[in-house]
C-alpha positions as CSV (number, residue, x, y, z in Angstrom):
1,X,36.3,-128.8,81.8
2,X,34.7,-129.5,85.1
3,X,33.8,-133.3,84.1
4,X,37.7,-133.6,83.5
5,X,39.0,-132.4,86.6
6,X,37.0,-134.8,88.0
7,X,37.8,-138.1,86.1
8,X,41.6,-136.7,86.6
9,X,40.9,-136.9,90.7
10,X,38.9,-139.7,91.0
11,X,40.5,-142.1,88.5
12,X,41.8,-144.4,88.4
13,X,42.3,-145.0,92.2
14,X,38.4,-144.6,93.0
15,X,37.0,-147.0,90.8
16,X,38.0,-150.9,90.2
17,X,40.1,-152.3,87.7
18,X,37.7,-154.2,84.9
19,X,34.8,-151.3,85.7
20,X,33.1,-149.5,82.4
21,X,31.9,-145.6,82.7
22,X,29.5,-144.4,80.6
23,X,29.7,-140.7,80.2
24,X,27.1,-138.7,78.7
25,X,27.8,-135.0,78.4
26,X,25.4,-131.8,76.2
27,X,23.7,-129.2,76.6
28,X,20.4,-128.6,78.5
29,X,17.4,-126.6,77.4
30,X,15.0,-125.7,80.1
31,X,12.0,-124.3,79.0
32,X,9.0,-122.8,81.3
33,X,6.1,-125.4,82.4
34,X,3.9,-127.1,80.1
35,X,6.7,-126.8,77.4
36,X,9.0,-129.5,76.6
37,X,12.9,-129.2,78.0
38,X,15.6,-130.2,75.2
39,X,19.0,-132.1,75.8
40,X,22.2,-132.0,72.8
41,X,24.4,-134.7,73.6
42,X,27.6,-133.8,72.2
43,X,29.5,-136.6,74.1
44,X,28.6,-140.8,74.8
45,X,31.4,-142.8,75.6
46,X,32.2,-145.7,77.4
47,X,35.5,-145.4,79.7
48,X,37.6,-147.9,81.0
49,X,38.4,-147.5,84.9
50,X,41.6,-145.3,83.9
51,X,39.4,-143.0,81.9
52,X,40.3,-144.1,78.6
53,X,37.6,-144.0,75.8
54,X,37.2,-148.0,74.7
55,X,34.2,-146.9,72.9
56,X,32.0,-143.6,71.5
57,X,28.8,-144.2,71.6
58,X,27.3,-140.5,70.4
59,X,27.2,-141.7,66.4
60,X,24.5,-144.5,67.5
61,X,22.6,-142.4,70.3
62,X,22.4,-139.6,67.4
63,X,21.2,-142.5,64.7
64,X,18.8,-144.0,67.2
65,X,17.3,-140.4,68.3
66,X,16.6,-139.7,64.8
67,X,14.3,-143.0,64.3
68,X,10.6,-142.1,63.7
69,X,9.1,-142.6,67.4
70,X,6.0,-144.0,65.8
71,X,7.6,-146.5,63.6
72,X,9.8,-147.8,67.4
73,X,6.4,-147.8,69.0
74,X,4.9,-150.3,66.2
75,X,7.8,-152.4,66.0
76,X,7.8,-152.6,70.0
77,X,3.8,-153.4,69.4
78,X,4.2,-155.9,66.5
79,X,7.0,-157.8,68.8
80,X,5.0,-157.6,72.1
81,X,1.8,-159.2,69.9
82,X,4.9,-162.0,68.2
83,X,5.8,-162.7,71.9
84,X,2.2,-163.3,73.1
85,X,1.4,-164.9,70.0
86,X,4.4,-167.7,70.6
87,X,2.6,-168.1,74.3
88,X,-0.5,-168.9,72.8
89,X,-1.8,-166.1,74.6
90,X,-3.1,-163.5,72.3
91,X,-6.3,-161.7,72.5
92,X,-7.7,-160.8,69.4
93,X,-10.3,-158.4,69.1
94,X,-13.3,-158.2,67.0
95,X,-13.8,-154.9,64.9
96,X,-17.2,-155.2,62.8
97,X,-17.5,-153.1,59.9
98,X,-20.0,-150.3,59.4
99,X,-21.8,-150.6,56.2
């Protein structure tokens, strides 16, 4: 693997003692314009400066990709609107009813 022969170069003489790597490595789907592209992680970890793994990280980016977009998009909502509401800064609108 290319990504290896790299880390085995560069670390850990390139990069300081204490420093945390995060490498994210899949596969990339490109598609033709006007389509979307795709990625498939297949690894997340967190390195320390020698290149070991202190921590994988692909289980929870899987789990957290898999959420319902529009469910994280109201719960983003909902807290945004909790923030403003704690400000005293909220703007409510009016909706009348059609009868």
């Amino acid at each position: 693997h290319l990504l290896n022969r790299i880390m085995e170069k560069c670390l850990p003489k390139d990069v300081p003692e204490g420093t945390k790597i995060a490498l994210l490595g899949g596969i990339q789907v490109n598609t033709p314009e006007g389509t979307p592209e795709y990625f498939l992680p297949k690894k997340f970890s967190i390195l320390n400066h020698s290149g070991e793994v202190k921590e994988d990280m692909l289980q929870e980016l899987m789990e957290e990709g898999n959420k319902d977009i529009k469910r994280v998009i109201k719960e983003m909502k909902l807290a945004k609107k909790t923030e403003q509401l704690k400000a005293g800064i909220v703007d409510v609108p009016i909706v009348e009813k059609a009868m």
